[in-house]
DRENPA-616941 format. One record per residue (C-alpha): residue in three letters; x, y, z; residue number from 1. Coordinates in Angstrom, 3 decimals. Layout:
% residues N
<"ALA"; <X; Y; Z>; NUM>
...
//
This chain:
% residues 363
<"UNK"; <94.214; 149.386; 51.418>; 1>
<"UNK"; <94.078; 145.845; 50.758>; 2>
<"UNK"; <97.836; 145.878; 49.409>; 3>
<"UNK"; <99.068; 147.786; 52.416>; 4>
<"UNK"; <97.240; 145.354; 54.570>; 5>
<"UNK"; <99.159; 142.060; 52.844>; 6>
<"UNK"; <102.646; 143.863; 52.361>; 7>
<"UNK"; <102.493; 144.194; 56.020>; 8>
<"UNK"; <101.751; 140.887; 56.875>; 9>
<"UNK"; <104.740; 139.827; 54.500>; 10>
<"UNK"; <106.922; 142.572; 56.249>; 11>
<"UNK"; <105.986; 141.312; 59.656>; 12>
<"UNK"; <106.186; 137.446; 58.782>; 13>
<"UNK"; <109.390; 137.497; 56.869>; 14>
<"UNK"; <111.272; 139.558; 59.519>; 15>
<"UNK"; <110.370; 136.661; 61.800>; 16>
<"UNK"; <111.486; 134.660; 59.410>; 17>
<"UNK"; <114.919; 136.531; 58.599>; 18>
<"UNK"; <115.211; 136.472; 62.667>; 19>
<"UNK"; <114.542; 132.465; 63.095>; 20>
<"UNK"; <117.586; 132.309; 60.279>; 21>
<"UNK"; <119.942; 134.480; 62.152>; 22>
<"UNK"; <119.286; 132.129; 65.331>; 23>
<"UNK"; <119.915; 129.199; 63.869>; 24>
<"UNK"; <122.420; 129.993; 61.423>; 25>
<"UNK"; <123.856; 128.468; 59.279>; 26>
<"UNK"; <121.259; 125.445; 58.921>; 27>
<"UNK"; <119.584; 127.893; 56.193>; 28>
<"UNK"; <122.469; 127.234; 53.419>; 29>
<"UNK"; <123.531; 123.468; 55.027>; 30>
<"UNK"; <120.038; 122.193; 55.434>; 31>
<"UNK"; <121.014; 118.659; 54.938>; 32>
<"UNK"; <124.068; 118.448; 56.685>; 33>
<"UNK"; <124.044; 120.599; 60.027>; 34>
<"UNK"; <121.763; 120.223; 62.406>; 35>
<"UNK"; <120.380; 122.945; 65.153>; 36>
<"UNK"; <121.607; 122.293; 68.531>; 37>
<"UNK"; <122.430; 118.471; 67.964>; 38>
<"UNK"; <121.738; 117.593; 71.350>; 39>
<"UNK"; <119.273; 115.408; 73.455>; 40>
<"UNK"; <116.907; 113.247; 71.058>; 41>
<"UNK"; <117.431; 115.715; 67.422>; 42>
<"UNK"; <119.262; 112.207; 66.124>; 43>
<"UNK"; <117.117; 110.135; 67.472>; 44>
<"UNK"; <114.023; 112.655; 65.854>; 45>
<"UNK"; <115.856; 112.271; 62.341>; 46>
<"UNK"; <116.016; 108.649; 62.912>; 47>
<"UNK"; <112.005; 108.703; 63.937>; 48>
<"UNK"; <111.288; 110.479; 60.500>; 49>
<"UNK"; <113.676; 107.845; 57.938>; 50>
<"UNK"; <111.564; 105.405; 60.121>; 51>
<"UNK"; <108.057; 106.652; 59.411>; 52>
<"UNK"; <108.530; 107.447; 55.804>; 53>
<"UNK"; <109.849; 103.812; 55.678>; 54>
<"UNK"; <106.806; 101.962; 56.862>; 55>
<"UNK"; <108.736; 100.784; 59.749>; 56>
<"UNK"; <106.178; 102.547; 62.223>; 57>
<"UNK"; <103.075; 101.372; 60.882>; 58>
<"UNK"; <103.405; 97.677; 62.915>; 59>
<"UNK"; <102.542; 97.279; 66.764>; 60>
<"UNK"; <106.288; 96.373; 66.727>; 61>
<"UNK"; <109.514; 98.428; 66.014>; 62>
<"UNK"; <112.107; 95.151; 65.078>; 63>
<"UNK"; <114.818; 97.814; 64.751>; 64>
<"UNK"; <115.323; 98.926; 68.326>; 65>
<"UNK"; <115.760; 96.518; 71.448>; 66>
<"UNK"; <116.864; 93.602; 68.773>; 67>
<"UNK"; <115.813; 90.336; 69.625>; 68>
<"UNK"; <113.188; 90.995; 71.890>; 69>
<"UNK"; <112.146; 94.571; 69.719>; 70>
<"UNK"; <109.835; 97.265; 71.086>; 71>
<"UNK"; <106.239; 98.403; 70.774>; 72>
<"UNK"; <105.905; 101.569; 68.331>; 73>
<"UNK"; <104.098; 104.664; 69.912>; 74>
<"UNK"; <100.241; 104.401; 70.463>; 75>
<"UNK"; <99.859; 107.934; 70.701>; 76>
<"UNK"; <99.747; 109.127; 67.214>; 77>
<"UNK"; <100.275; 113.088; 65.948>; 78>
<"UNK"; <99.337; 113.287; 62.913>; 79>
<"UNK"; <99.824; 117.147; 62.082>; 80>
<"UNK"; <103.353; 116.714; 64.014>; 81>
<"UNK"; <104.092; 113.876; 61.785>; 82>
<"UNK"; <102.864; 115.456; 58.411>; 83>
<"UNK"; <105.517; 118.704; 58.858>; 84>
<"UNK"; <108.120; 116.185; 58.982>; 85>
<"UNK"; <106.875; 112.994; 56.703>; 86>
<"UNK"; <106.229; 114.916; 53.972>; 87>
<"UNK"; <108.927; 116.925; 53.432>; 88>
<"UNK"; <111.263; 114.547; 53.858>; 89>
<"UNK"; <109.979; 112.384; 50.823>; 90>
<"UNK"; <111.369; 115.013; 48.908>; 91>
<"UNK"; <114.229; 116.567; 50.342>; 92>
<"UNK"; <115.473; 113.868; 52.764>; 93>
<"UNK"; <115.093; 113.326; 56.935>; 94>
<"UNK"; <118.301; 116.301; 57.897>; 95>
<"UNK"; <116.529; 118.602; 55.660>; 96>
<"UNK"; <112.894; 117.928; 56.768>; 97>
<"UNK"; <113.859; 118.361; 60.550>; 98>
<"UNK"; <116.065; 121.398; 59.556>; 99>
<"UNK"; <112.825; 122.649; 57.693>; 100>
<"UNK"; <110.606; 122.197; 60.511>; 101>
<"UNK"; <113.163; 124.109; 63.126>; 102>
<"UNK"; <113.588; 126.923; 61.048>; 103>
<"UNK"; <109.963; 127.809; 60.256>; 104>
<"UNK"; <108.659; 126.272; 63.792>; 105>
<"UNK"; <110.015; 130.243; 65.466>; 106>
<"UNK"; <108.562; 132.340; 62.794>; 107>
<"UNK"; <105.353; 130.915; 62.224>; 108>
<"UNK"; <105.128; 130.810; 65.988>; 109>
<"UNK"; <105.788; 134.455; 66.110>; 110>
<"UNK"; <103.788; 135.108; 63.401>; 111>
<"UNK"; <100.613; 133.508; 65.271>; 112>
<"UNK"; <100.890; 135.331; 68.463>; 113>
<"UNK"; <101.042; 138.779; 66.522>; 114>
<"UNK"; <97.447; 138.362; 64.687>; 115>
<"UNK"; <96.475; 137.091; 68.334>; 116>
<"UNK"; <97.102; 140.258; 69.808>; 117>
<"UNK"; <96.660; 142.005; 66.726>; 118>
<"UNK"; <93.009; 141.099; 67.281>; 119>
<"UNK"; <92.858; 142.106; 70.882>; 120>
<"UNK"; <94.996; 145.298; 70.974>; 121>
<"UNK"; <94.349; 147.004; 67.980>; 122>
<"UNK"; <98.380; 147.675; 68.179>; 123>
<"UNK"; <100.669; 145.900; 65.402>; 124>
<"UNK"; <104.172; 147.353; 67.204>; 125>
<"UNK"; <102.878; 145.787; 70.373>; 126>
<"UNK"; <101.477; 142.737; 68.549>; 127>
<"UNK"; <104.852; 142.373; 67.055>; 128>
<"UNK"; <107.094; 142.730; 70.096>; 129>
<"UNK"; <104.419; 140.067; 71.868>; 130>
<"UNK"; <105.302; 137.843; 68.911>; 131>
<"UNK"; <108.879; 138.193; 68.999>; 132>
<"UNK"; <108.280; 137.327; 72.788>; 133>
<"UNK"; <106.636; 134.124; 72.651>; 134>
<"UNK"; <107.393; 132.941; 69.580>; 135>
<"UNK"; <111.408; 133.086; 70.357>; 136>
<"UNK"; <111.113; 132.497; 74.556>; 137>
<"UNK"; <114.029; 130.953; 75.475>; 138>
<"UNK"; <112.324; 128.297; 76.848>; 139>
<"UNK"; <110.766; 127.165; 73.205>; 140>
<"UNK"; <114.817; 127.615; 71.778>; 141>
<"UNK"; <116.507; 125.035; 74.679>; 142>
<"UNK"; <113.422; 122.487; 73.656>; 143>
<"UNK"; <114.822; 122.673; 69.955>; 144>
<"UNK"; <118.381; 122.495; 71.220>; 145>
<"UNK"; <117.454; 119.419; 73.084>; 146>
<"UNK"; <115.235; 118.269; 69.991>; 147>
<"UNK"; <111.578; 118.315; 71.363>; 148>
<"UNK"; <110.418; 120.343; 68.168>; 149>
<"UNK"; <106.997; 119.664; 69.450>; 150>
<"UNK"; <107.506; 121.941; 72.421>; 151>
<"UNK"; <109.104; 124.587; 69.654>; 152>
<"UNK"; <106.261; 124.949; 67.027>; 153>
<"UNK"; <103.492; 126.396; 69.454>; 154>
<"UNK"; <101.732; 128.012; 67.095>; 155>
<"UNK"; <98.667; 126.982; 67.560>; 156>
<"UNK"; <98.127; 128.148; 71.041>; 157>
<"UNK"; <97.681; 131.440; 70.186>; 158>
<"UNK"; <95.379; 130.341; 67.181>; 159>
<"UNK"; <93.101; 128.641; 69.616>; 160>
<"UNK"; <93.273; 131.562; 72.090>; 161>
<"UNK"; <92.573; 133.540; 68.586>; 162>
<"UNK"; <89.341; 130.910; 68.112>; 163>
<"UNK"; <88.181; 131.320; 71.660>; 164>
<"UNK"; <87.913; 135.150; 71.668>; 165>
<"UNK"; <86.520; 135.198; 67.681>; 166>
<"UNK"; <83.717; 133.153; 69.249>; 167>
<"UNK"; <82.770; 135.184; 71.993>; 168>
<"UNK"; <82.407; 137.566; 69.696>; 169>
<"UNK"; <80.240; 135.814; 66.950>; 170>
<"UNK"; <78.819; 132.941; 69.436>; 171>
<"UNK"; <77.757; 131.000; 66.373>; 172>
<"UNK"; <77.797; 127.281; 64.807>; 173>
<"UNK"; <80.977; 128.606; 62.506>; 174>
<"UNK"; <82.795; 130.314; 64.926>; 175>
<"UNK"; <82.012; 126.902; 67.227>; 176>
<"UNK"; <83.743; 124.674; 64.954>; 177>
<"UNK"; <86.989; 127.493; 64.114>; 178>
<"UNK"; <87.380; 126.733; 68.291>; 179>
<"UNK"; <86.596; 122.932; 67.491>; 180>
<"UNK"; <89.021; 122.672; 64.648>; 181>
<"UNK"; <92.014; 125.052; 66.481>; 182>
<"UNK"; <91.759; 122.654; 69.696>; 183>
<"UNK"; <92.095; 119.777; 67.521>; 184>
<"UNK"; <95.366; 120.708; 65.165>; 185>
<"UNK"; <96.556; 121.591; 68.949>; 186>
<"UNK"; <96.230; 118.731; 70.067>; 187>
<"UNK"; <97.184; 116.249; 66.831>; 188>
<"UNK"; <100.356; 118.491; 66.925>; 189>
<"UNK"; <101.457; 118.139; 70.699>; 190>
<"UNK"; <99.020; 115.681; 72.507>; 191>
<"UNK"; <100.794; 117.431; 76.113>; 192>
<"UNK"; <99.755; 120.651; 74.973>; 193>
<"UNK"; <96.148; 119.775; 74.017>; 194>
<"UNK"; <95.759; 117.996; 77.421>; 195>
<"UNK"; <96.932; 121.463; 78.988>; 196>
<"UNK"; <94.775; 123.317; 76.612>; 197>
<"UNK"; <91.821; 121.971; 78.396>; 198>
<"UNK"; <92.574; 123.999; 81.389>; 199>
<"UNK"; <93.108; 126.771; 79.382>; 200>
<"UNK"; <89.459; 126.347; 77.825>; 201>
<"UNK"; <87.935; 125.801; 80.984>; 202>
<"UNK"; <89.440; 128.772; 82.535>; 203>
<"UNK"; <87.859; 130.746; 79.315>; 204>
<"UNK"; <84.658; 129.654; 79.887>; 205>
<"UNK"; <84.036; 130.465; 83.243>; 206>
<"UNK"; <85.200; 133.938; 82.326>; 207>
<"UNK"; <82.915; 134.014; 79.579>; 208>
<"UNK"; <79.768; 132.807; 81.603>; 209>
<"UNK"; <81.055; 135.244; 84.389>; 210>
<"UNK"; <81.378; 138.065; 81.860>; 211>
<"UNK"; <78.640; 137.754; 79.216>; 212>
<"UNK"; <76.203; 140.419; 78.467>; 213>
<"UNK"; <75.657; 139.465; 74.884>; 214>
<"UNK"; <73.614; 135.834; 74.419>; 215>
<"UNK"; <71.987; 133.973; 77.232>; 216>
<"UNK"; <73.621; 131.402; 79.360>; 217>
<"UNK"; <71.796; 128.719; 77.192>; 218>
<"UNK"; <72.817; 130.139; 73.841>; 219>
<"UNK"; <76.313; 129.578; 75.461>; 220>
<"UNK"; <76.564; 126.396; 76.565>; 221>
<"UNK"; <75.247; 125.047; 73.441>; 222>
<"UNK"; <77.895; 126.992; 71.697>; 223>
<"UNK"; <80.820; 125.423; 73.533>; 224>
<"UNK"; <78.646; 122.270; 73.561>; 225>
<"UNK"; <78.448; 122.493; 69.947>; 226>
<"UNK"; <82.971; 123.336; 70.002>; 227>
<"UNK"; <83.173; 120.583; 71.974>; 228>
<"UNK"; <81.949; 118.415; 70.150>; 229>
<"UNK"; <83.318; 119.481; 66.701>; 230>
<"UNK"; <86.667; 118.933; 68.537>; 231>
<"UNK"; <85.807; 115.442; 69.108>; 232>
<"UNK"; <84.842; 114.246; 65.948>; 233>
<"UNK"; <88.051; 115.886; 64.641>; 234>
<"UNK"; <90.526; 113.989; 67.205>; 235>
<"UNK"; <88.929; 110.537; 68.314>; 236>
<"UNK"; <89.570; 108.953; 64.489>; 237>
<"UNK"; <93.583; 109.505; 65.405>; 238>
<"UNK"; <93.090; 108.554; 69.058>; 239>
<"UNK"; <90.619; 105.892; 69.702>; 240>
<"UNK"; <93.418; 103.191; 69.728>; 241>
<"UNK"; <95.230; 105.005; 72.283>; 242>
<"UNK"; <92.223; 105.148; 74.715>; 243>
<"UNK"; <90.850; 101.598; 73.780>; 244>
<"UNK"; <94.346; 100.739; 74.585>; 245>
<"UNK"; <94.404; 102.245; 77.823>; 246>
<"UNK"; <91.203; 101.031; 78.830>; 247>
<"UNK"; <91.744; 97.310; 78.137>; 248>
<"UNK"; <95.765; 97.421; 79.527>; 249>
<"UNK"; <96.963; 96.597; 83.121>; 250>
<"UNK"; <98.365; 99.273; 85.321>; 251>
<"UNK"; <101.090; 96.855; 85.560>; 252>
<"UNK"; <102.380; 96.800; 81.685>; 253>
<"UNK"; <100.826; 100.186; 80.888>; 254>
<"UNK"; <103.525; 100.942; 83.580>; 255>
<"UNK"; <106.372; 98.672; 81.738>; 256>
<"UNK"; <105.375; 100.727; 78.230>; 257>
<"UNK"; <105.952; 104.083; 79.882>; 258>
<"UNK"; <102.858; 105.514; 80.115>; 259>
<"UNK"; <102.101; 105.702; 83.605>; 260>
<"UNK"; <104.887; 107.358; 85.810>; 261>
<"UNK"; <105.581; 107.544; 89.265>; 262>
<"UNK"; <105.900; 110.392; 92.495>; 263>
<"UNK"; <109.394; 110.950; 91.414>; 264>
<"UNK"; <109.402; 111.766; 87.614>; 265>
<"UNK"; <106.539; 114.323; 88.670>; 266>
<"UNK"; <108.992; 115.962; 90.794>; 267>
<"UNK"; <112.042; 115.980; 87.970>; 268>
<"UNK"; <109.947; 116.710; 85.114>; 269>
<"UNK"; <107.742; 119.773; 87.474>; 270>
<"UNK"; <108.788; 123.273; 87.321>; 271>
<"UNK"; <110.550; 125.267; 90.720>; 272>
<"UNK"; <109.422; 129.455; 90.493>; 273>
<"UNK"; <113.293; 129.872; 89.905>; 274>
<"UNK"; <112.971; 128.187; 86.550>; 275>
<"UNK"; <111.126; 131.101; 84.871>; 276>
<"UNK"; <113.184; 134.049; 86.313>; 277>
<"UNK"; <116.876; 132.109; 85.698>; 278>
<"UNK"; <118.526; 132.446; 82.141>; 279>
<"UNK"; <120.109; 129.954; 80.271>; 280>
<"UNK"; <123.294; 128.938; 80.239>; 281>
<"UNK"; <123.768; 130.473; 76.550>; 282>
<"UNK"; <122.532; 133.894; 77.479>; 283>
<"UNK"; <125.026; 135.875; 75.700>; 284>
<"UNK"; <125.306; 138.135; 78.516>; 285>
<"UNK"; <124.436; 136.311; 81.775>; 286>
<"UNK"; <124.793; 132.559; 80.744>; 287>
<"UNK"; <128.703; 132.800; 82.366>; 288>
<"UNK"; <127.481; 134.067; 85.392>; 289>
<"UNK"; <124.605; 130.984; 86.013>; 290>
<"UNK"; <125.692; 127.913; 85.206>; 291>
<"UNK"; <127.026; 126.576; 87.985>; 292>
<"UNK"; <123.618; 127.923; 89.435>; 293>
<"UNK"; <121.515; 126.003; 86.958>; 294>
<"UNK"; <123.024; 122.794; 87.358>; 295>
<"UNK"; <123.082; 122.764; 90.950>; 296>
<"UNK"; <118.484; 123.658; 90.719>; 297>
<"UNK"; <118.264; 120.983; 88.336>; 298>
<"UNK"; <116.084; 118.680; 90.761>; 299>
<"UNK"; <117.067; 115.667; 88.395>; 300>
<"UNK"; <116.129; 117.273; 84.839>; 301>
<"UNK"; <118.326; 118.317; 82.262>; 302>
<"UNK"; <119.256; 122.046; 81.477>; 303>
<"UNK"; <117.428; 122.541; 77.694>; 304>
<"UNK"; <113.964; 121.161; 79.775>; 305>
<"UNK"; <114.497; 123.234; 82.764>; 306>
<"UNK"; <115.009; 126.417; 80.651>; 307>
<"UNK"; <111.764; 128.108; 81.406>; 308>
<"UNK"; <113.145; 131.760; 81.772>; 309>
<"UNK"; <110.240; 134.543; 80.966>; 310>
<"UNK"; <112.892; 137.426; 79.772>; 311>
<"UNK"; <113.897; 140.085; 81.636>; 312>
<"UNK"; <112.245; 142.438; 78.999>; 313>
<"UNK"; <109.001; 140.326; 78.815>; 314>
<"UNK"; <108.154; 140.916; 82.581>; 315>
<"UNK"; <109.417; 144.275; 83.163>; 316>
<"UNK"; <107.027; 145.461; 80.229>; 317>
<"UNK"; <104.489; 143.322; 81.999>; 318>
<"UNK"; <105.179; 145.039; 85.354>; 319>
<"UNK"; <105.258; 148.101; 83.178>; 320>
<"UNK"; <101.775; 147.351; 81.970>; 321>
<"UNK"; <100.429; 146.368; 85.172>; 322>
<"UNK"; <101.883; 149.932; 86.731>; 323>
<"UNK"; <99.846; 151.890; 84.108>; 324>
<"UNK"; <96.800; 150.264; 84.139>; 325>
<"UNK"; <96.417; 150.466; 87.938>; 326>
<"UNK"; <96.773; 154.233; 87.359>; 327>
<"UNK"; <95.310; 156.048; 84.204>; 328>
<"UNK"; <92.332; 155.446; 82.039>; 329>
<"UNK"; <92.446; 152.635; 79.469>; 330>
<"UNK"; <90.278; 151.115; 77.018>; 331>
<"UNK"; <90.816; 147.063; 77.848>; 332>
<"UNK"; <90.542; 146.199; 74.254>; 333>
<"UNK"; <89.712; 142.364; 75.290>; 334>
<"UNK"; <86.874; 142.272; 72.770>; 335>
<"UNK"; <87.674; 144.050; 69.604>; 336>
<"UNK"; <83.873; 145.470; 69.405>; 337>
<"UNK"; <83.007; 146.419; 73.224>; 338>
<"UNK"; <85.988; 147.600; 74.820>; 339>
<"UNK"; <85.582; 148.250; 78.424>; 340>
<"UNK"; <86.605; 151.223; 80.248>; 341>
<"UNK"; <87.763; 151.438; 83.026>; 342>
<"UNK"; <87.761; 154.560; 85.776>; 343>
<"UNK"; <88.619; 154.843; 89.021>; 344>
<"UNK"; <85.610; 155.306; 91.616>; 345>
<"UNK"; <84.619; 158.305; 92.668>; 346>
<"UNK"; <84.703; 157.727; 96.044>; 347>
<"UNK"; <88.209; 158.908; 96.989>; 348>
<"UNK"; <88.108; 157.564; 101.005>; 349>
<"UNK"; <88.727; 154.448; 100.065>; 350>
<"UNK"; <92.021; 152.763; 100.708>; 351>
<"UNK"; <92.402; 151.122; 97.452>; 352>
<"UNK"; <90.907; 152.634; 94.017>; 353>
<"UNK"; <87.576; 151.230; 93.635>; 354>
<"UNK"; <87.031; 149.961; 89.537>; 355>
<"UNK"; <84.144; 150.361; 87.872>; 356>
<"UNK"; <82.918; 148.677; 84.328>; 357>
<"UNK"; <81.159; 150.971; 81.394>; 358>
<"UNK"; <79.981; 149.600; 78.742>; 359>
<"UNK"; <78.328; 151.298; 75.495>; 360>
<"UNK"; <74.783; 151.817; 75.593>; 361>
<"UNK"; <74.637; 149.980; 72.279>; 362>
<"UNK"; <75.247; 147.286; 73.876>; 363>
//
């Protein structure tokens, strides 16, 4: 059982894998020469690892760039980012290292989302198709295109998701710090997505307290009191410069450095609701037909950042979803060990199907 278990895991990984090669082909046999997409900042990204394993960002200042007045280097540090890049490229060079991190950013991705909903559904061809889904969106293969590999290896969304719902279930001091610990390699990978993630775990936890029948209210705010926490002590030694800086700089040159934007870059960097249902120009099917389209809805961005499109497939099988569980019985597998079921009322004269929540009497 235990074999069966692993070969699947290496079937389901390394078809992800075999998949992530296919799309960016042929960086798998020119790793040091080709690069994926080669447009937007990927040079300047190659350029930002020779740098780092260098030395030449470990100063305030950056002498190479802006020569003779030079620049300030980055006060937002990321360290897991930087590791999947730094390291490898001590050994195999800076081309390589980024080519490294593009091809195993879609796969691992992938790979992440399916023991996410693995977990929740109980259903490994759904868990893979939801993998294929996320983990190769469109929107995640423009960013690499336009060489914001941070936006590409998203992995550990779903792994914090993964933490969240492990600890509803266990509601312990462990469990605590797994949520702790996957909020922090979120946000030391992609400080944008861990500020986003914080909605995300708000959200959570008001649907927890609204939800729970299994602790007390007090056992669960010290348990995300106790995550919380864990996720500070993990993050503030990499950050603390960055908000000591922040703190003790004027709006005026915190301005100058770039780190405090204006009305009009929220509007060209903000999504419009057409960005998520319009392909991308190199849709192999409908990409001829949009382009002119695109361009024209840009609102000031650029076409790999305004690539949010959802998939055609991804939202009819969420309409699809949506269609059947409005109208037949279904276990809602949301919590692996008390699944709720849900029937419809038996009080027919109502307009509108009435829902009603059983749970086990175990429970």
């Amino acid at each position: 059982m235990q074999y069966n278990k692993c070969k699947h895991i290496v079937t389901v990984f390394t078809t992800y894998f075999t998949i992530s090669a296919v799309l960016t082909f042929p960086i798998i046999f020119q790793m040091g020469s080709t690069v994926f997409g080669d447009f937007g900042d990927s040079r300047g990204g190659m350029w930002w690892i020779w740098a780092g394993i260098n030395g030449h960002l470990n100063s305030s200042i950056n002498a190479l760039i802006s020569a003779p007045f030079s620049i300030p280097n980055a006060i937002v540090i990321q360290p897991v980012y930087e590791a999947m890049f730094f390291v490898p490229a001590h050994y195999i060079g800076e081309i390589a290292a980024y080519n490294l991190v593009t091809l195993l950013s879609f796969p691992f991705t992938a790979f992440a989302t399916y023991l996410l909903l693995n977990y929740l559904l109980h259903n490994k061809v759904a868990a893979f198709v939801g993998g294929l889904i996320f983990g190769f969106c469109p929107g995640a293969v423009m960013q690499a295109v336009g060489g914001h590999l941070t936006f590409t290896f998203n992995m550990f969304i779903p792994l914090f998701l993964l933490a969240l719902f492990m600890n509803r279930e266990r509601r312990h001091w462990l469990s605590a710090f797994f949520v702790g610990l996957s909020y922090a390699l979120l946000t030391l990978n992609s400080f944008y997505f861990g500020y986003f993630s914080i909605f995300i775990a708000l959200l959570f936890v008001v649907f927890d307290y609204v939800t729970n029948i299994k602790c007390s209210h007090k056992r669960l705010v010290v348990n995300y009191f106790l995550a919380a926490l864990f996720a500070f002590v993990l993050i503030i030694p990499f950050q603390y410069k960055m908000i000591l800086h922040i703190m003790s700089t004027s709006h005026i040159e915190l301005a100058k450095m770039g780190h405090i934007r204006d009305y009009r870059e929220l509007i060209i960097n903000s999504a419009i609701p057409l960005d998520y249902f319009l392909p991308s120009i190199d849709h192999p099917v409908l990409g001829r037909f949009i382009g002119d389209i695109a361009r024209s809805h840009l609102h000031g961005s650029n076409l790999f950042e305004q690539t949010l499109y959802l998939g055609f497939t991804s939202l009819l099988l969420c309409l699809a979803g949506f269609f059947l569980w409005s109208n037949r019985r279904y276990h809602i597998p949301f919590f692996p060990d008390h699944a709720r079921q849900i029937t419809r009322h038996p009080c027919h004269h109502y307009r509108a199907p009435v829902l009603c929540l059983h749970y086990p009497r175990s429970l």
